[in-house]
N, C-alpha and C positions, 0 to 999 in steps of 0.2 A: 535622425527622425525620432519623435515621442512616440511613444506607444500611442497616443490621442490620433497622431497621424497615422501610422500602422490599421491603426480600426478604423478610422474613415476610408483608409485607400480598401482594406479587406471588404467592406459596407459597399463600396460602390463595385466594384468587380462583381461581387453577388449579386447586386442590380441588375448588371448587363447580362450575368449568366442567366439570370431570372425570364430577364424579358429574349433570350437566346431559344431557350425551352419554351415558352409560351406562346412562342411564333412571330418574334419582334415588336409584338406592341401590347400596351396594357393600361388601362386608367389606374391615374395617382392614389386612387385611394386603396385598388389591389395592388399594387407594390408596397403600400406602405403596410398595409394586412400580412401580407406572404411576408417581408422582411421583419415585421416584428415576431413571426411564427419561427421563421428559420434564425436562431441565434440572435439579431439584435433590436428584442424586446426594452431593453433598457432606451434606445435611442430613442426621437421623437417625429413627429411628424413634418419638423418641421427639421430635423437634420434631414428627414430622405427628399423632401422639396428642396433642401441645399444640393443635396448630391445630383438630382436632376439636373438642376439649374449649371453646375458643374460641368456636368457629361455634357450638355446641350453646349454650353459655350465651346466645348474642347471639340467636338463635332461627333461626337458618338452616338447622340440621342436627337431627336426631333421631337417639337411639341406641338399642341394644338388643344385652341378650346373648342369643346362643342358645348353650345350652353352653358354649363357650369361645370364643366366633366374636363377633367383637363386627361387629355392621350398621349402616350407618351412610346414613342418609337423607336428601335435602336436602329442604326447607321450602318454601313459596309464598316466603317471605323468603329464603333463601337464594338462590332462583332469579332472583328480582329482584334480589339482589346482586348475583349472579354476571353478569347484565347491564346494570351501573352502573345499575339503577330505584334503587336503596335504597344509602344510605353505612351503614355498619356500621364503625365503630371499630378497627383493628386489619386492613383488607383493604382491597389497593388498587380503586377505583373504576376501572372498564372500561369502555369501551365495545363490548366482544364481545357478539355476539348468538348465538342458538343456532339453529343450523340450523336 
């Protein structure tokens, strides 16, 4: 793996741990706020709308628009990602537990 992938799979695990602590779900625009605040500032908006779109195909996230607000929810799968139970493709494996 490149280090490019090493930070992508790091970027999305934070994701899930993110919306883990926030109580499983969060509109796209505070995940992309919180995750430029927590370490990956450099990335862009449109990497963390990749990494949704990511998580959601691999089943760990669910999405939904309301109006123009797109919500964004994590999964039984998701949440076991987010604390290395399940490898998923594409996100680094953790061993972070959630409070």
């Amino acid at each position: 793996m490149s280090f490019k992938d090493d930070w992508i799979g790091s970027r999305r695990a934070h994701l899930l741990r993110f919306l883990v602590r926030a109580g499983g779900e969060a509109n796209e625009s505070v995940i992309c706020t919180t995750m430029e605040h927590t370490g990956f500032g450099r990335d862009t908006r449109e990497d963390f709308r990749g990494d949704i779109t990511h998580l959601t195909r691999n089943g760990c996230l669910t999405d939904e628009w309301i109006d123009d607000v797109r919500v964004v929810r994590i999964t039984e799968r998701g949440d076991m990602t987010a604390q290395g139970r399940v490898e998923v493709l594409g996100v680094e494996c953790s061993r972070w537990r959630a409070p």
